[in-house]
Biotite code that builds the C-alpha atoms (Angstrom):
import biotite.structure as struc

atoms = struc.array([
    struc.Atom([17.584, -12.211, 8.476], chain_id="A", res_id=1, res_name="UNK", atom_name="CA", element="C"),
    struc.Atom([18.730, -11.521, 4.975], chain_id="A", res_id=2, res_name="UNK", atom_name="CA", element="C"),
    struc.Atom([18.132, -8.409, 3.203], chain_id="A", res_id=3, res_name="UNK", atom_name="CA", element="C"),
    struc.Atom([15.770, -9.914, 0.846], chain_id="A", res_id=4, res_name="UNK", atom_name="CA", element="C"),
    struc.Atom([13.928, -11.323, 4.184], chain_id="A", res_id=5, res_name="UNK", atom_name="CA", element="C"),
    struc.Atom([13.384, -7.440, 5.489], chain_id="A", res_id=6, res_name="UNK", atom_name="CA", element="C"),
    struc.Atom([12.362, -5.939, 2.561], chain_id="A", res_id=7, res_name="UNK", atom_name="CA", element="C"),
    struc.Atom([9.604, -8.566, 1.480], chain_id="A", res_id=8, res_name="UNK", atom_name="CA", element="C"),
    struc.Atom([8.297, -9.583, 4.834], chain_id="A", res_id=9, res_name="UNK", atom_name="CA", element="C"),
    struc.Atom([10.353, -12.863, 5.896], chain_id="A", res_id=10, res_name="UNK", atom_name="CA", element="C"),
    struc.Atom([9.843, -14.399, 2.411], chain_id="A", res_id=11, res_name="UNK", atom_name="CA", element="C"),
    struc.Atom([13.239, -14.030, 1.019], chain_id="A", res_id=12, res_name="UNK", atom_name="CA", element="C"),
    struc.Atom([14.345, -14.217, -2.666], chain_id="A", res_id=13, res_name="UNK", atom_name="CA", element="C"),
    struc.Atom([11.057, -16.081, -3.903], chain_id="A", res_id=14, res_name="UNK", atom_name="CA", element="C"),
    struc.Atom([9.157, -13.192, -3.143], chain_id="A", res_id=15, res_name="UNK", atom_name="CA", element="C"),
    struc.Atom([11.053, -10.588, -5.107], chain_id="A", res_id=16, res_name="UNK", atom_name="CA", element="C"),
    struc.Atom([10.998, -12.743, -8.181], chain_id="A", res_id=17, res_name="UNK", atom_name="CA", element="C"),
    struc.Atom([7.000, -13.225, -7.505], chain_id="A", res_id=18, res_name="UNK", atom_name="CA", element="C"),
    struc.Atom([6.859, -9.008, -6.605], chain_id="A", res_id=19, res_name="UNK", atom_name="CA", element="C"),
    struc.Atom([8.685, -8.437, -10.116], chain_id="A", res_id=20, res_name="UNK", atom_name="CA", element="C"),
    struc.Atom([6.457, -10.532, -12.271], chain_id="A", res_id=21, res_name="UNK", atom_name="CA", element="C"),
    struc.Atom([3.247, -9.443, -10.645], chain_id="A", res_id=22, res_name="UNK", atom_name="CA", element="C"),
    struc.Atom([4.379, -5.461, -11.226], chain_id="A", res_id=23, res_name="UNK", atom_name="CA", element="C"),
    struc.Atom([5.245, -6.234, -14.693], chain_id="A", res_id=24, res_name="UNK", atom_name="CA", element="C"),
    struc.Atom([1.583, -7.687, -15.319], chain_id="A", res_id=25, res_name="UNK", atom_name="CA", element="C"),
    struc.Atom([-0.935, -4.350, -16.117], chain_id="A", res_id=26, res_name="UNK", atom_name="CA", element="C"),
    struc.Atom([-3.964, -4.132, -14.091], chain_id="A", res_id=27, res_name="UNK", atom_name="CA", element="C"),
    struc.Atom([-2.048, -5.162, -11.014], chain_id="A", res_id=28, res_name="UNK", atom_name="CA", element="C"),
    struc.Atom([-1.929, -3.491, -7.971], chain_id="A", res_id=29, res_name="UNK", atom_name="CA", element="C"),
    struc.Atom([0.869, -5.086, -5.344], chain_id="A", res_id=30, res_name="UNK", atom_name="CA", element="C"),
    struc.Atom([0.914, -4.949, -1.561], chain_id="A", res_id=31, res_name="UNK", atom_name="CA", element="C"),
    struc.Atom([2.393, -1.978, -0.703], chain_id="A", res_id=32, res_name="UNK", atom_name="CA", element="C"),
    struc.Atom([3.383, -4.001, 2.914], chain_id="A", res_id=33, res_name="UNK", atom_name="CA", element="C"),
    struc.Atom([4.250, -7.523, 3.920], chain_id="A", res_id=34, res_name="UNK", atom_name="CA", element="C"),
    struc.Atom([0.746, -8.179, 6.216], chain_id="A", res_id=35, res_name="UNK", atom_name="CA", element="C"),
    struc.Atom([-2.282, -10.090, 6.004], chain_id="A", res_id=36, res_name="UNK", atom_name="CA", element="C"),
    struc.Atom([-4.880, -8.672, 3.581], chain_id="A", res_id=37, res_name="UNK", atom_name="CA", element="C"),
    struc.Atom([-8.772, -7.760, 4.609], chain_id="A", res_id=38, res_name="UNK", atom_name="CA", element="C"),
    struc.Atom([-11.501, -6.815, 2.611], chain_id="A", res_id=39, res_name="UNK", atom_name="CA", element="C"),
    struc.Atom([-12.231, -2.908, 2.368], chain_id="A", res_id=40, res_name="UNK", atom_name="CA", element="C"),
    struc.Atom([-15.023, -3.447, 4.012], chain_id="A", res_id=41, res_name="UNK", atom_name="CA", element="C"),
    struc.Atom([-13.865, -4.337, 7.594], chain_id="A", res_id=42, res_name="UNK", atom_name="CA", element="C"),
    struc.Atom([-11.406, -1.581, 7.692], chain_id="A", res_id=43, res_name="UNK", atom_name="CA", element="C"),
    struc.Atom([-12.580, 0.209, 10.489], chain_id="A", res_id=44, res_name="UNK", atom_name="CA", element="C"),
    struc.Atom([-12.888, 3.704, 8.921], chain_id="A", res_id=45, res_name="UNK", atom_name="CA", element="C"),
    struc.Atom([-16.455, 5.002, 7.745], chain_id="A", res_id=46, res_name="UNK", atom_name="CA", element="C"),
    struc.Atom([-15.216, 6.703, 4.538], chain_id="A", res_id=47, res_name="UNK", atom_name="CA", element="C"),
    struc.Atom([-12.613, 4.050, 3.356], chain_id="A", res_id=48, res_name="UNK", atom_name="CA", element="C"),
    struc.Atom([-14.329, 1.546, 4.439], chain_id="A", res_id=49, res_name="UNK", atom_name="CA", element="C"),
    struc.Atom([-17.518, 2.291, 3.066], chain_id="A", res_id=50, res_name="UNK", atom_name="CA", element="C"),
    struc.Atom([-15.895, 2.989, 0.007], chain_id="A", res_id=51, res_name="UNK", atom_name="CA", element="C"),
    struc.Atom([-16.885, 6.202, -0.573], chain_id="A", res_id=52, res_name="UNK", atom_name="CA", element="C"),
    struc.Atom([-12.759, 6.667, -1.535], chain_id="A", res_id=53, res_name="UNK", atom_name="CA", element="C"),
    struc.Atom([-13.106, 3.777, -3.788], chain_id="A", res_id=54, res_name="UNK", atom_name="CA", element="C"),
    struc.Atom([-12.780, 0.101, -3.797], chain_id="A", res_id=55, res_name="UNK", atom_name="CA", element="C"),
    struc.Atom([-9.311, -1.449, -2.637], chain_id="A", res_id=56, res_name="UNK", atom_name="CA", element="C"),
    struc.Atom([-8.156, -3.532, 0.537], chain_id="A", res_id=57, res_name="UNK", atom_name="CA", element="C"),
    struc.Atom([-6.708, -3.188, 3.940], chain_id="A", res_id=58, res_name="UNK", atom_name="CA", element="C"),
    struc.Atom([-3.634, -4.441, 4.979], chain_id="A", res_id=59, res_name="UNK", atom_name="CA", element="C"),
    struc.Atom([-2.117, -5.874, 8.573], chain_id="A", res_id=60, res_name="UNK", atom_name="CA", element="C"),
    struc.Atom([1.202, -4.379, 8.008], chain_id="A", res_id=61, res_name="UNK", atom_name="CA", element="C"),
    struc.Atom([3.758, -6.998, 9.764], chain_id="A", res_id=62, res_name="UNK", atom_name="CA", element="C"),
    struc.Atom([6.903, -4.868, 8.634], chain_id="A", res_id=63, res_name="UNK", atom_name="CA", element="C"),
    struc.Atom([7.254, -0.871, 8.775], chain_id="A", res_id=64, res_name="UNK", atom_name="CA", element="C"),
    struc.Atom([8.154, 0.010, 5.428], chain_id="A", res_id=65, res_name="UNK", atom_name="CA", element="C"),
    struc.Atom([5.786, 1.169, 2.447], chain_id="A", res_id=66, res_name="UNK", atom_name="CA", element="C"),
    struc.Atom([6.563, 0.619, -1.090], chain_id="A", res_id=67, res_name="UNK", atom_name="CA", element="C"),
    struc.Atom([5.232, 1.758, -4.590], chain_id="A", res_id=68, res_name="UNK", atom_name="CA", element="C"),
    struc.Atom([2.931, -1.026, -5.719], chain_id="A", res_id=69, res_name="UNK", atom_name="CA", element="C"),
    struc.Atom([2.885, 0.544, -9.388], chain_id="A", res_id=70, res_name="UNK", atom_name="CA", element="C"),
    struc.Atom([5.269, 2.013, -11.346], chain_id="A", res_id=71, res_name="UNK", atom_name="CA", element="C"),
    struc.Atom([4.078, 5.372, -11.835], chain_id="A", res_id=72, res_name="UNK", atom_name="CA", element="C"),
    struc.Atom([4.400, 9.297, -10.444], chain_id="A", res_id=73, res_name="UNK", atom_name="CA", element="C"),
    struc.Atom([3.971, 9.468, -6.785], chain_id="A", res_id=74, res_name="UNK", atom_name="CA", element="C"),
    struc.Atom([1.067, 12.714, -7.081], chain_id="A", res_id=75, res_name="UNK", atom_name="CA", element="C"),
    struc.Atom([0.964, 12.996, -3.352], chain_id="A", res_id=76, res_name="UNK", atom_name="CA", element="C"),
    struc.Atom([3.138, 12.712, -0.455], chain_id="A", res_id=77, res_name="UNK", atom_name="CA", element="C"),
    struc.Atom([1.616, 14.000, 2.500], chain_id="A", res_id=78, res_name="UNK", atom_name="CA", element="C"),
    struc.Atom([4.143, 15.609, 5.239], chain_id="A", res_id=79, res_name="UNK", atom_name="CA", element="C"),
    struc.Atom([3.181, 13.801, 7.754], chain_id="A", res_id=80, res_name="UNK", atom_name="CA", element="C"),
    struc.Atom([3.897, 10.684, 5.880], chain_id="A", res_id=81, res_name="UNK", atom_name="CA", element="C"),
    struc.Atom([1.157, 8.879, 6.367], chain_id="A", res_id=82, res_name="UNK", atom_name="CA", element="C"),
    struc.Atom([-0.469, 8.918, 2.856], chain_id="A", res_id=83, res_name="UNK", atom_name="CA", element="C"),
    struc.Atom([0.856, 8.455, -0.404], chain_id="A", res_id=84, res_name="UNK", atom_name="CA", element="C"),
    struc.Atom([-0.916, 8.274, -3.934], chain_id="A", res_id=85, res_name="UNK", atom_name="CA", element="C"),
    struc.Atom([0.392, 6.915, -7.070], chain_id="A", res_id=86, res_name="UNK", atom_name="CA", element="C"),
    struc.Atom([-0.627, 7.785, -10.708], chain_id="A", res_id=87, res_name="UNK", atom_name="CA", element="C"),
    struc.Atom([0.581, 4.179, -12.965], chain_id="A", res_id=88, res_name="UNK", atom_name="CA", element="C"),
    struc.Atom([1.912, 4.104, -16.042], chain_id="A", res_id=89, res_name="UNK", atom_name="CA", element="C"),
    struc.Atom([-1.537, 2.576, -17.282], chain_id="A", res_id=90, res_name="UNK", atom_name="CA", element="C"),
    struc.Atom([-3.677, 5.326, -15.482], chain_id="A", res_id=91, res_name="UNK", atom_name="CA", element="C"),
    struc.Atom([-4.509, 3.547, -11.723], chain_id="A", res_id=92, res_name="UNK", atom_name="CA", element="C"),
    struc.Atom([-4.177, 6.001, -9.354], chain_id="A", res_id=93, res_name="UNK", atom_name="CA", element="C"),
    struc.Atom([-3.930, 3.971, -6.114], chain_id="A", res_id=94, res_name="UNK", atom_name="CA", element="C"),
    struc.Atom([-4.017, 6.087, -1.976], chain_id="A", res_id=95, res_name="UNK", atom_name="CA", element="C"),
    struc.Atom([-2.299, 4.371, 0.242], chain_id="A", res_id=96, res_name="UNK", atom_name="CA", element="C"),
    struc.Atom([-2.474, 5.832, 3.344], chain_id="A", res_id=97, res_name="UNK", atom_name="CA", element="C"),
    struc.Atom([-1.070, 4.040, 6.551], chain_id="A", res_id=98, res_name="UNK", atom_name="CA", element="C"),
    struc.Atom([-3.542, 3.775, 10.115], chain_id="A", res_id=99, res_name="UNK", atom_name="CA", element="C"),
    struc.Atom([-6.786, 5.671, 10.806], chain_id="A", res_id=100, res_name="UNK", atom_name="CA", element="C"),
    struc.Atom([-6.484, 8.909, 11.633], chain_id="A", res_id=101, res_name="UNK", atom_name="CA", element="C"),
    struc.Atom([-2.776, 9.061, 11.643], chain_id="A", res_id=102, res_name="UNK", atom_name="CA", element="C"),
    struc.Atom([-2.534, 12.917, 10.234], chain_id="A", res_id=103, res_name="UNK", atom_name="CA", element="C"),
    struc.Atom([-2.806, 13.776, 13.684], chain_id="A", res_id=104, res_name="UNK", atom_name="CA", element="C"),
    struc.Atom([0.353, 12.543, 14.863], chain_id="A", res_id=105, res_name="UNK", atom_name="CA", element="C"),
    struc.Atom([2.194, 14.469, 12.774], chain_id="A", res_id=106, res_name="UNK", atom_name="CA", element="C"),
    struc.Atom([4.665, 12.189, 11.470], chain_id="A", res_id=107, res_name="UNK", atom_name="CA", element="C"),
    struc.Atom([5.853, 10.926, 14.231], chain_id="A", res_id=108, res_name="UNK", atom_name="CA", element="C"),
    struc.Atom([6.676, 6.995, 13.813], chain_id="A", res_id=109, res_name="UNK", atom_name="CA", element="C"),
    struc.Atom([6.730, 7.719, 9.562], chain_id="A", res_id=110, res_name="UNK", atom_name="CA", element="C"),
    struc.Atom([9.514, 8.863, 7.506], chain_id="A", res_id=111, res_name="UNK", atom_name="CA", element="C"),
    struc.Atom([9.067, 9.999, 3.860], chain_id="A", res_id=112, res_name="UNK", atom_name="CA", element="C"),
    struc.Atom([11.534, 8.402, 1.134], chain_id="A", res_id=113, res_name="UNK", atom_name="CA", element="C"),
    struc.Atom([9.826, 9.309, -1.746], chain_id="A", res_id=114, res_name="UNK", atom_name="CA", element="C"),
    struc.Atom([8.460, 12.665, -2.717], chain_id="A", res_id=115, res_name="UNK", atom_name="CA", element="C"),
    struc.Atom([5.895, 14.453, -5.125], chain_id="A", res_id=116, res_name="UNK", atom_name="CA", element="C"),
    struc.Atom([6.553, 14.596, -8.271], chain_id="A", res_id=117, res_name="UNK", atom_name="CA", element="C"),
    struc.Atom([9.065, 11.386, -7.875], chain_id="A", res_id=118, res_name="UNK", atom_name="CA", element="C"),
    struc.Atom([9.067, 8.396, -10.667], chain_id="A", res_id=119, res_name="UNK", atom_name="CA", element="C"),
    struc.Atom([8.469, 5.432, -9.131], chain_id="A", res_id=120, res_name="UNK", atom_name="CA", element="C"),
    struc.Atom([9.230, 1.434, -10.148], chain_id="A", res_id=121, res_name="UNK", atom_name="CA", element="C"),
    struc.Atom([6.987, -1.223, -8.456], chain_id="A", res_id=122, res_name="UNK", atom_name="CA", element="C"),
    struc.Atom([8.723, -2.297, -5.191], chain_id="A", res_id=123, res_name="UNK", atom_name="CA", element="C"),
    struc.Atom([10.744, 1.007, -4.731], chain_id="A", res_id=124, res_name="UNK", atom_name="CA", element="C"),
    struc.Atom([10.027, 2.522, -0.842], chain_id="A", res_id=125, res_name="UNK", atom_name="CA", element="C"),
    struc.Atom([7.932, 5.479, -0.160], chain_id="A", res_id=126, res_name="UNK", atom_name="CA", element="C"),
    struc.Atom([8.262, 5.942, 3.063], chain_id="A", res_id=127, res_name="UNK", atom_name="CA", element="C"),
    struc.Atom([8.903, 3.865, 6.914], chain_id="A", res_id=128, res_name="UNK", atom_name="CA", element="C"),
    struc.Atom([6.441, 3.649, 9.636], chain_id="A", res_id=129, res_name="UNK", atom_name="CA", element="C"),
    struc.Atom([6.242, 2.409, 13.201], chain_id="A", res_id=130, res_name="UNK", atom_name="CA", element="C"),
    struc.Atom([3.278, 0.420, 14.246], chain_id="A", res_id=131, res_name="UNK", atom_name="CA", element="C"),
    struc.Atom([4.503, 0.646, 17.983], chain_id="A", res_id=132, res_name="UNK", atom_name="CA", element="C"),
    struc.Atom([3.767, 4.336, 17.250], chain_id="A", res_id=133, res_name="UNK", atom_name="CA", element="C"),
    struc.Atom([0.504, 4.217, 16.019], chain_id="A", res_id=134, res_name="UNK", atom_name="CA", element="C"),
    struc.Atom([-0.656, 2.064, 18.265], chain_id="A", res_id=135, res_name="UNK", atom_name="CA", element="C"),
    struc.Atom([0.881, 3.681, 21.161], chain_id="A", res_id=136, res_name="UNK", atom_name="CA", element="C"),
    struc.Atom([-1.278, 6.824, 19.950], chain_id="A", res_id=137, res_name="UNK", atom_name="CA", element="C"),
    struc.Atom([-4.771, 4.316, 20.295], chain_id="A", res_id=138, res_name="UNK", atom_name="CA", element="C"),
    struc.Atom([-4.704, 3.999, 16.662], chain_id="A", res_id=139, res_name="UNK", atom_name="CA", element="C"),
    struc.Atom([-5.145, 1.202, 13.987], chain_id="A", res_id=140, res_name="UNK", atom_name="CA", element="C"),
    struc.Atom([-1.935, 0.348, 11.917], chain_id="A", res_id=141, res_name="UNK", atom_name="CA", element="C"),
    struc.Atom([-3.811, -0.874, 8.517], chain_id="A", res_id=142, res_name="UNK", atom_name="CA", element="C"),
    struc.Atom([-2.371, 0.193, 5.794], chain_id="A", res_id=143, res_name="UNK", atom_name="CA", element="C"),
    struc.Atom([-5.277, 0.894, 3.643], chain_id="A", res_id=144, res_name="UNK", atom_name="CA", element="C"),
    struc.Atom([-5.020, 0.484, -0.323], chain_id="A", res_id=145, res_name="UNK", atom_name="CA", element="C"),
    struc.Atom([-7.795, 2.199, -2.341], chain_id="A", res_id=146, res_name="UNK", atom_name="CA", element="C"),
    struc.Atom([-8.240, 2.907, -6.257], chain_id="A", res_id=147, res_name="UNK", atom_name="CA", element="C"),
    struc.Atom([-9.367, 6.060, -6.154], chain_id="A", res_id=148, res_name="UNK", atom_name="CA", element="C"),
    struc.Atom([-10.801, 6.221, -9.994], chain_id="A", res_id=149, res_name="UNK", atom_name="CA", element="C"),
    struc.Atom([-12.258, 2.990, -9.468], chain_id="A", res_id=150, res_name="UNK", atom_name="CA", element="C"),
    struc.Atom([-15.162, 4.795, -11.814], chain_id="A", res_id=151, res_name="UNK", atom_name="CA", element="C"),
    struc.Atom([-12.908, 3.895, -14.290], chain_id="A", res_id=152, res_name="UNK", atom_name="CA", element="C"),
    struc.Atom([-12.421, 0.424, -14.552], chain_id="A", res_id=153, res_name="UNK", atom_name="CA", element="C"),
    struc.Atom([-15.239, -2.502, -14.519], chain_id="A", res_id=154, res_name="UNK", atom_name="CA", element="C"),
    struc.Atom([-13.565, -4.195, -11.641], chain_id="A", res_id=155, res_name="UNK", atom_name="CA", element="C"),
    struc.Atom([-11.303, -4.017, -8.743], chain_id="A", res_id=156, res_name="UNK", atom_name="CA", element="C"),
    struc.Atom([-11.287, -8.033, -6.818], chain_id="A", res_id=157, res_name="UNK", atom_name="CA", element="C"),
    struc.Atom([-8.684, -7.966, -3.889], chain_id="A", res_id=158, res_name="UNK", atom_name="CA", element="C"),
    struc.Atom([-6.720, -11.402, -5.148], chain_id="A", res_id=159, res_name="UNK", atom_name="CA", element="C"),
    struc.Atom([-4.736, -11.905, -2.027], chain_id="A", res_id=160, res_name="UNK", atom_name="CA", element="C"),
    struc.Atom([-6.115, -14.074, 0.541], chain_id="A", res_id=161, res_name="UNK", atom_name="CA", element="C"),
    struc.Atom([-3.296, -14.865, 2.963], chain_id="A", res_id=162, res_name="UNK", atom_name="CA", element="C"),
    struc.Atom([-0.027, -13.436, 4.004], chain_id="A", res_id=163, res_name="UNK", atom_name="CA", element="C"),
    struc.Atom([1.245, -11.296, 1.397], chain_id="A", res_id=164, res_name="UNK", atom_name="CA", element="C"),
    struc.Atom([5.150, -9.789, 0.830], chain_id="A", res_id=165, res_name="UNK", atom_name="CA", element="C"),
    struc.Atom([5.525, -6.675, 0.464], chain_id="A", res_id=166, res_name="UNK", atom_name="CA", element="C"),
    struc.Atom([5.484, -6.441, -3.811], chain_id="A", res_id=167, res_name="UNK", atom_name="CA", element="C"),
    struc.Atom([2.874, -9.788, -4.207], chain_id="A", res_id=168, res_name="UNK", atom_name="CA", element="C"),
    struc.Atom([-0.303, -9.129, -5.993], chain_id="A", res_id=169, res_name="UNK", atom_name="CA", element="C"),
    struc.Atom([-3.057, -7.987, -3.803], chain_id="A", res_id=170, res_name="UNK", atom_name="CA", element="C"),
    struc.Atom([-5.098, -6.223, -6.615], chain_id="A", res_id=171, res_name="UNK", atom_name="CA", element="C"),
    struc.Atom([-6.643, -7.011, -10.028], chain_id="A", res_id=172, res_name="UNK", atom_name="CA", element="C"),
    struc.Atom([-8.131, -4.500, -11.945], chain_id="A", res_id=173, res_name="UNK", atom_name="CA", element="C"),
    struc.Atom([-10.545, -4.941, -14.821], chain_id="A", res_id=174, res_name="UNK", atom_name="CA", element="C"),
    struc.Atom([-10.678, -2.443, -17.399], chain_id="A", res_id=175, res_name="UNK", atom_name="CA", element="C"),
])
């Protein structure tokens, strides 16, 4: 497997041309994970998905890395490295935070690349992770993708149906 294969999920050089474009287009919010998107609303979590974070997506992460899916300031980057959030350059501040309840084991299985305070481009790693781990600890491995000032914005429609790479669109927000 190529290197373009690992870091956008098995889809090779088409999918970092598509992960460019989509980052470049405002009002998008990319998969921070190759996986298969779900609606917030199944993501097994009463607070995310309820929505009482705001609206997003969850993701079934099929590779173990994280990346930025705006350009932007990462604000936060928990030390357990299981949460990061993102302030764009056009004001979406996006919480992704990989498995339920994964604070509690400590950071074991994640690895933090990027930390607060960092400037971020669209497609640049945050951080690894190890589903083995999390599930090994009884937990769920969706990466969870929220807009956490969704108050701002008229809209926020998940736009990825199937598979995505790690970089595709997954979000569209309407100001």
């Amino acid at each position: 497997m190529g290197l373009f294969d690992k870091l956008f999920g098995g889809k090779g050089k088409a999918a970092a041309v598509e992960a460019v474009a989509a980052a470049e287009d405002e009002g998008v919010v990319c998969s921070p994970v190759a996986g298969t998107p779900i609606p917030l609303s199944e993501v097994p979590d009463p607070v995310f998905g309820g929505g009482m974070m705001g609206k997003g997506c969850g993701v079934k992460p099929s590779a173990g890395v994280a990346y930025a899916p705006v350009t932007g300031e990462v604000t936060a980057a928990f030390p357990t490295g299981h949460a990061f959030g993102i302030k764009s350059d056009d004001g979406i501040e996006v919480l992704i935070h990989i498995g339920m309840d994964t604070v509690g084991m400590n950071g074991k299985g994640f690895e933090i690349i990027a930390k607060q305070g960092t400037r971020v481009k669209a497609g640049d790693p945050l951080g690894t992770f190890t589903s083995a781990d999390i599930k090994a600890a009884g937990l769920d491995d969706t990466v969870i993708v929220v807009i956490t000032n969704t108050d701002d914005y008229v809209d926020v429609e998940l736009t990825a149906k199937d598979a995505v790479a790690a970089g595709a669109e997954l979000l569209k927000i309407t100001k």
